[in-house]
N, C-alpha and C positions, 0 to 999 in steps of 0.2 A: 359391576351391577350396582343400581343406585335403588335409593328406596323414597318413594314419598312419602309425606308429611305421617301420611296416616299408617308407612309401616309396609305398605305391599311394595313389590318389588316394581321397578320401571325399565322395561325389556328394550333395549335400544331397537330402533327398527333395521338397524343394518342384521340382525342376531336377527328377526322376525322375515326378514326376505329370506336370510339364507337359510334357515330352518322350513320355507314355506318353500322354495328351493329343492330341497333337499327332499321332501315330501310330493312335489310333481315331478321332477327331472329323475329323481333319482328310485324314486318307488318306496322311499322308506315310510314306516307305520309313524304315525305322531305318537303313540306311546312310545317307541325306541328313543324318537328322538327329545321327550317329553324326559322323559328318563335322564338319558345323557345330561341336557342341561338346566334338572330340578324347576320343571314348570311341570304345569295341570294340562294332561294331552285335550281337554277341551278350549282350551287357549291357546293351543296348537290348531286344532280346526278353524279357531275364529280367523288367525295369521294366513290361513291356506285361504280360507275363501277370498278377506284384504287381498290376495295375493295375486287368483284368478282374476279378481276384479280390476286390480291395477294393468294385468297383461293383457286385459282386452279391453281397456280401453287405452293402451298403447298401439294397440294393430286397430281397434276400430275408434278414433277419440270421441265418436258421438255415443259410444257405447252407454256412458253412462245414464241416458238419457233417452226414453220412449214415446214417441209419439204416437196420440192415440187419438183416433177423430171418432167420428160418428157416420154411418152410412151417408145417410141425405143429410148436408148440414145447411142447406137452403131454409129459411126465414120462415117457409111454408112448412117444415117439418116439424110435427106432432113432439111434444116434449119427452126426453124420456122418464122413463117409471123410476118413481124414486121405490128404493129400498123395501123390499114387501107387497107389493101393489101391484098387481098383474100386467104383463106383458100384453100389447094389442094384438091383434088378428097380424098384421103387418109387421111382422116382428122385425126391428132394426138392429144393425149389426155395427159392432165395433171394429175397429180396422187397427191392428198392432203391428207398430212399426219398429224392431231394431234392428240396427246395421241396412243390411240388404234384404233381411228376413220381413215377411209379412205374414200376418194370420188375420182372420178374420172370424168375428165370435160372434152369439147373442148375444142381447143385452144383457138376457136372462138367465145367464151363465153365474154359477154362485161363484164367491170372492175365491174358494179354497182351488177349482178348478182352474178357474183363468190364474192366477198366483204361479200355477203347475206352466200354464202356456207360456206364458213372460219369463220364468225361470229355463225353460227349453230355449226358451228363443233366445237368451242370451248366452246361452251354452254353445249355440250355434255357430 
């Protein structure tokens, strides 16, 4: 184990796969394994997610990356509402693209909810 300048420790990432490994393949708790080799089981969770995120964008490589249009995106279409300002009659919809997955939203959908659809969707 090494340590940088400033004293914390610098976890090799070979040690942070097989730990994030070890935590999906294998079912063990990040406190066990958090334990075992003298790190903070919340740095254990951060290495698990890097980890999920790395295996799918190995099976999907566009993974990391979402495409997101707008219903009518024709020249003619009404702008949308910026942040606070009400939604028109014609309410427009968002179109979420990852992998194979699509969903389709309001505009008018707060940040916290659609956050929750993108996170689905990439679990997908």
């Amino acid at each position: 184990m090494t340590r940088s300048k400033s004293g914390r420790n610098v976890w090799p990432p070979e040690l942070k796969r097989e730990a994030a490994r070890r935590m999906l393949d294998d079912g063990l708790p990040p406190v066990d394994i958090a334990r075992e080799i003298g790190a903070n089981d919340c740095m254990l969770r951060d290495w698990l997610k890097d980890e999920r995120v790395r295996r799918a964008s190995v099976r999907h490589p566009s993974a990391g990356f979402a495409e997101v249009t707008v219903g009518d995106t024709e020249a003619s279409a009404p702008a949308l509402p910026r942040s606070g300002e009400p939604v028109p009659d014609q309410a427009a919809t968002i179109a979420i693209s990852i992998g194979d997955a699509r969903i389709e939203v309001p505009v008018d959908l707060d940040e916290g909810t659609l956050s929750k659809f993108i996170r689905a969707l990439r679990a997908a």
